[in-house]
C-alpha positions as CSV (number, residue, x, y, z in Angstrom):
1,X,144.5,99.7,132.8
2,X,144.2,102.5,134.9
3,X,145.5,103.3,138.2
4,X,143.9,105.3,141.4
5,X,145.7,107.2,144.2
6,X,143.9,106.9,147.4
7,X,142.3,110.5,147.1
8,X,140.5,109.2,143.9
9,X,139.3,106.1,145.6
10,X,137.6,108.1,148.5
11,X,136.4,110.8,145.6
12,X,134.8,107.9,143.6
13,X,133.4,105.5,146.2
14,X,132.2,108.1,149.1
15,X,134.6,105.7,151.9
16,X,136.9,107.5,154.1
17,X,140.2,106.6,153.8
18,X,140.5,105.8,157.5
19,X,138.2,103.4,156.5
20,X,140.2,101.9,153.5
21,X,143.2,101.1,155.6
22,X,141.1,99.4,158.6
23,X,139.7,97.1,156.0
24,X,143.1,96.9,154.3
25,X,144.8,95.4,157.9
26,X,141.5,93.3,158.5
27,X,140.4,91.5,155.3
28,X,141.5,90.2,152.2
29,X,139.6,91.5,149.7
30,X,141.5,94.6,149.8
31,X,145.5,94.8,148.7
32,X,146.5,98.2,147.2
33,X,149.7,97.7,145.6
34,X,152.3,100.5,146.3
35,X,155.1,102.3,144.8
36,X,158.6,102.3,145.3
37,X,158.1,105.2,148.1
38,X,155.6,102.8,149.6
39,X,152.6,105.4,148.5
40,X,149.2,103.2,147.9
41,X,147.7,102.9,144.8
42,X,144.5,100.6,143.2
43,X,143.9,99.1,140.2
44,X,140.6,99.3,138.1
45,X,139.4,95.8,139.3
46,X,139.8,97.2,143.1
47,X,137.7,100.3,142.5
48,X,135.2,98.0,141.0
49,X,135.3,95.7,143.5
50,X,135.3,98.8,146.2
51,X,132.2,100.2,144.7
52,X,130.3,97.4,144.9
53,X,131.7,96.6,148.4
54,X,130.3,100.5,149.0
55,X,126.7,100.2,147.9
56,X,126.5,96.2,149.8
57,X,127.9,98.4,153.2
58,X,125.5,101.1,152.8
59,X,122.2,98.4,152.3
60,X,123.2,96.7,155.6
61,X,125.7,94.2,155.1
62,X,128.6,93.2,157.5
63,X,131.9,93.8,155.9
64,X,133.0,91.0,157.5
65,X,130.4,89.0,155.2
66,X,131.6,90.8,152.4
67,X,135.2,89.0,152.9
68,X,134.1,85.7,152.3
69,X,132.0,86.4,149.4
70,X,133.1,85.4,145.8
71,X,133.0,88.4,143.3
72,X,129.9,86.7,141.5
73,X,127.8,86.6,144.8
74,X,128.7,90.4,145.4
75,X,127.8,91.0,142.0
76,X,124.4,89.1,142.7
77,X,123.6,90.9,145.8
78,X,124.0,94.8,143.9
79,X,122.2,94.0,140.9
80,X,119.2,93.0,143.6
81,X,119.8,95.7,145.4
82,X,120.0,98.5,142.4
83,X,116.6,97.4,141.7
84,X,115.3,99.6,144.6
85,X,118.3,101.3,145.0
86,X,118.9,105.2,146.4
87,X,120.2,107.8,144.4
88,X,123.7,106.9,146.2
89,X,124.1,103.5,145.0
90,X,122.3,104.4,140.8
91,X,125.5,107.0,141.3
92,X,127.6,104.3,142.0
93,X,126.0,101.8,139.5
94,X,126.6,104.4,136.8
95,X,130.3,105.0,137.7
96,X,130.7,101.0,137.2
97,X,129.3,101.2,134.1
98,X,131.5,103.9,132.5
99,X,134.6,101.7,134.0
100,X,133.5,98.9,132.3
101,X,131.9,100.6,128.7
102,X,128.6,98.7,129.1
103,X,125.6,100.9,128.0
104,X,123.5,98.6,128.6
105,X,124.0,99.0,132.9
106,X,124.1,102.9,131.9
107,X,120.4,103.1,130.1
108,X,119.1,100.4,132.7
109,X,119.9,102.8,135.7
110,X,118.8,106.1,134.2
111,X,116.0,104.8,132.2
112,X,114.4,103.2,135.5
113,X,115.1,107.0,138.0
114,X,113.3,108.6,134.8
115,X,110.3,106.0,135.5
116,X,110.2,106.9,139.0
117,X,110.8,110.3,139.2
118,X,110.9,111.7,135.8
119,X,113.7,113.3,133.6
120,X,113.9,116.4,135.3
121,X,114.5,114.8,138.5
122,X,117.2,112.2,136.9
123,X,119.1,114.7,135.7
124,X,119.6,116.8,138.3
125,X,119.3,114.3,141.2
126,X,121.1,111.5,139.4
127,X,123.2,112.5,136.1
128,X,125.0,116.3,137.3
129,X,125.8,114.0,140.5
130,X,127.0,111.2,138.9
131,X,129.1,113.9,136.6
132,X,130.5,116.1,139.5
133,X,131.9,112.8,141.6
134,X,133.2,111.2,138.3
135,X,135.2,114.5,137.2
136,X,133.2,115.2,133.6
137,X,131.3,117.6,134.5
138,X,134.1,120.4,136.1
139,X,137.1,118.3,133.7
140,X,139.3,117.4,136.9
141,X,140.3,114.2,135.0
142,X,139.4,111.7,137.7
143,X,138.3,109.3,134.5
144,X,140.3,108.7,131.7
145,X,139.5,110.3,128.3
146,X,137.6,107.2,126.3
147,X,135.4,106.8,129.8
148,X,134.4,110.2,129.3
149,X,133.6,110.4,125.8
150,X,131.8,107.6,126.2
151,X,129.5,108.7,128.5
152,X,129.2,112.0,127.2
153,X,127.9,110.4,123.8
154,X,125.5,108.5,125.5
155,X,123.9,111.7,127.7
156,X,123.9,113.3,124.8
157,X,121.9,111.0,122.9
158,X,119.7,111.3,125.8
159,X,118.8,114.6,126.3
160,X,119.2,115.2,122.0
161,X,116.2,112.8,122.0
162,X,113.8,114.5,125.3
163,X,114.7,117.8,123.9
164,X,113.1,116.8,120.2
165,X,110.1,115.6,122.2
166,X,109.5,118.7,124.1
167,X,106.7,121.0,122.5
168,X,107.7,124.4,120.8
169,X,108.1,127.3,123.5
170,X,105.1,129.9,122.6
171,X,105.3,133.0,121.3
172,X,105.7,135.2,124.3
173,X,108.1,132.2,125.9
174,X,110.9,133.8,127.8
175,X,114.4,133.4,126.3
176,X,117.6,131.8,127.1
177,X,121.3,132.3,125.2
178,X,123.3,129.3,126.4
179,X,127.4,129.3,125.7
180,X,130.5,128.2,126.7
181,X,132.9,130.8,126.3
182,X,136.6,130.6,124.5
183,X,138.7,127.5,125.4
184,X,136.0,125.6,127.0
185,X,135.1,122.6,125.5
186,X,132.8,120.7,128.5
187,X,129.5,120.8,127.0
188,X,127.8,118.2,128.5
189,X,126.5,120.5,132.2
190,X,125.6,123.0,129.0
191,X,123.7,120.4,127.4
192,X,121.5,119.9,131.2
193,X,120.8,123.0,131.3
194,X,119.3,123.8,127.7
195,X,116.9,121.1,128.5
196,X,115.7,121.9,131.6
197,X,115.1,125.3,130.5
198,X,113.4,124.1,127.4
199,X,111.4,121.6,129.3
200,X,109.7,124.2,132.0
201,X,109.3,126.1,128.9
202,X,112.2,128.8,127.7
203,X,113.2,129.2,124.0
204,X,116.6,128.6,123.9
205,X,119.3,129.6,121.7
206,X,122.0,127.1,121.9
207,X,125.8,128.5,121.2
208,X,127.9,125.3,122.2
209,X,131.5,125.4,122.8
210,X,134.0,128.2,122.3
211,X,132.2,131.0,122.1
212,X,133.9,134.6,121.5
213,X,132.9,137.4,123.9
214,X,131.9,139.9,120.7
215,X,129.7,136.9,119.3
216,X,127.6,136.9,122.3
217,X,126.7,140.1,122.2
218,X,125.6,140.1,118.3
219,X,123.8,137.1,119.7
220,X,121.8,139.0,122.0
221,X,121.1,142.3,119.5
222,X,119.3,139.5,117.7
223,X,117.4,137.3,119.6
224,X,116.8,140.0,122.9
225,X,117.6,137.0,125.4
226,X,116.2,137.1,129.4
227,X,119.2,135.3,130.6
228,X,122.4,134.4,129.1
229,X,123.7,130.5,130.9
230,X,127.4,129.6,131.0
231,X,130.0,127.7,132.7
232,X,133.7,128.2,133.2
233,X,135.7,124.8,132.9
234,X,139.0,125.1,132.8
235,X,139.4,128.7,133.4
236,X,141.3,130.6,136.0
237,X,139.8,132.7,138.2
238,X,141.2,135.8,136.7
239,X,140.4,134.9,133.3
240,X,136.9,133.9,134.6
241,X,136.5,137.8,136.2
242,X,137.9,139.3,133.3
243,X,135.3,137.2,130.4
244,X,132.7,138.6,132.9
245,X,133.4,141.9,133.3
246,X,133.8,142.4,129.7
247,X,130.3,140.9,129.1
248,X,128.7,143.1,131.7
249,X,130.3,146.1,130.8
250,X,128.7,145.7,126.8
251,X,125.5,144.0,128.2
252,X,123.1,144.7,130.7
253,X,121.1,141.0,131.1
254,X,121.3,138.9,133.8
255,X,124.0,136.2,133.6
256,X,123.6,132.8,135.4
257,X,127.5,131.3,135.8
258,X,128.0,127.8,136.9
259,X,131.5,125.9,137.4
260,X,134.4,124.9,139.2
261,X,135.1,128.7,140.8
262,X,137.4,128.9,143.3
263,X,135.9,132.0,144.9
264,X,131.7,132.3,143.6
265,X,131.9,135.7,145.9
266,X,134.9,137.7,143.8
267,X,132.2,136.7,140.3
268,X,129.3,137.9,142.0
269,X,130.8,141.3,143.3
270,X,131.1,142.5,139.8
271,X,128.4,143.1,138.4
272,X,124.4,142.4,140.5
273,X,123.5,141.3,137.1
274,X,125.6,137.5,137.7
275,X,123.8,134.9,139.7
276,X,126.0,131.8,141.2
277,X,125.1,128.6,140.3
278,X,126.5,126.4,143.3
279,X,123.7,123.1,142.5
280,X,121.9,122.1,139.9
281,X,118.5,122.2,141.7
282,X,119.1,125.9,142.1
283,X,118.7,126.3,138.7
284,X,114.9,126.6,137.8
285,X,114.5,128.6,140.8
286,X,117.1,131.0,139.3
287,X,114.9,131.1,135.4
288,X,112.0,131.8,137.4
289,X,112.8,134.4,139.5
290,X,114.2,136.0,136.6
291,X,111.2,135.4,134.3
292,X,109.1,137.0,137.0
């Protein structure tokens, strides 16, 4: 069982923490336990139960209705509501379902935002913000390591099985090299972006993880890529400027860099060549102005 400091609890559900301990004085479904310097903590049966509690307040119900509920009738009143639900509460419905290891919630919620609004849309307006909030996608460790491998494996099956039904880029189709570089191991944001690029038509050469500095530049004497893509994990910032600066000084290709960066200015002033990826729906904007 896991536990939750009151900073993850706001992180994961999207309530104020003012908010948490008004409810805490007023009703009953809320008891965090504490420590023995009275610091409050929740279980993983309160963060369920919060989440839920989250998507019935944002759809119009009274919290103090909420309180007299019994978990099943809570549970009734989501499932209705996920039905039609905004991209707030499939977020939230996907974050319950990695809690509680059920695939089945997971391919119910994505599989019905890829029927309204296609895969392109459900990845970057569902899945990269379901990642960022939950902590897989940067590595901040706000799940616990079988939650994340588990859902990894699961968007992974996903986007393995779009990208094999993509059609071949042509002949002339701009190209892409897309790495992680040493030490970084968080493929799955890597994984997003080879198949958006694929699906608005790139040809992409997919490195992975761990990728040294000099193999990226045989890399590109080979395949004579438009674009290299990659993302900095786990990094420090100084490691992150020094990778860069080494890459730009061998190559002269535009670079698009996505990650948890402390300061996206101090990446961009080295070289006019590296492009900032703050949000994923910046990111066919960026191939195309480059392509162009």
């Amino acid at each position: 069982m896991s536990n939750y400091t009151m900073a993850q609890i706001v992180s994961l559900t999207g309530i104020k923490s003012h908010t948490l301990r008004k409810w805490e004085s007023r009703y009953n479904f809320l008891e965090p336990l504490r420590t023995d310097t009275n610091i409050r903590y929740y279980t993983d049966k309160q963060l369920k139960k919060l989440l839920n509690i989250g998507i019935l307040t944002r759809n119009g119900f009274r919290v103090s209705k909420i309180d007299g509920m019994t978990d099943n009738e809570i549970h009734e009143q989501v499932s209705h509501i996920l039905l039609e639900g905004s991209a707030e509460d499939e977020i939230t419905a996907l974050i319950l379902s990695i809690m509680t290891l059920n695939e089945d919630e997971f391919d119910k919620t994505v599989n019905a935002e890829i029927l309204k609004t296609g895969i392109i849309s459900t990845i970057t307006g569902l899945i990269y913000p379901f990642l960022a909030q939950v902590g897989v996608l940067w590595g901040v460790n706000k799940v616990m390591p079988a939650q994340e491998h588990f859902i990894s494996n699961l968007i992974r099956q996903k986007i393995f099985t779009a990208i094999e039904l993509l059609p071949k880029p042509l002949p002339d189709a701009p190209r892409a090299v897309l790495f992680l570089p040493e030490n970084e191991n968080h493929e799955i944001g890597l994984l997003l972006a080879s198949f958006i690029a694929q699906k608005i038509g790139w040809r992409v050469y997919y490195l992975g993880q761990n990728v040294p500095n000099e193999n990226i530049k045989m890399v590109t004497e080979i395949t004579k890529p438009d674009v290299l893509v990659t993302m900095f994990i786990t990094h420090t910032l100084k490691s992150i400027q020094k990778r860069l600066t080494s890459i730009t000084n061998e190559l002269n290709i535009p670079i698009i860099v996505s990650g948890y960066i402390e300061e996206p200015g101090s990446i961009e002033s080295i070289s006019s060549s590296i492009h900032y990826l703050s949000k994923p729906d910046e990111f066919i904007p960026l191939l195309n102005s480059i392509k162009a």
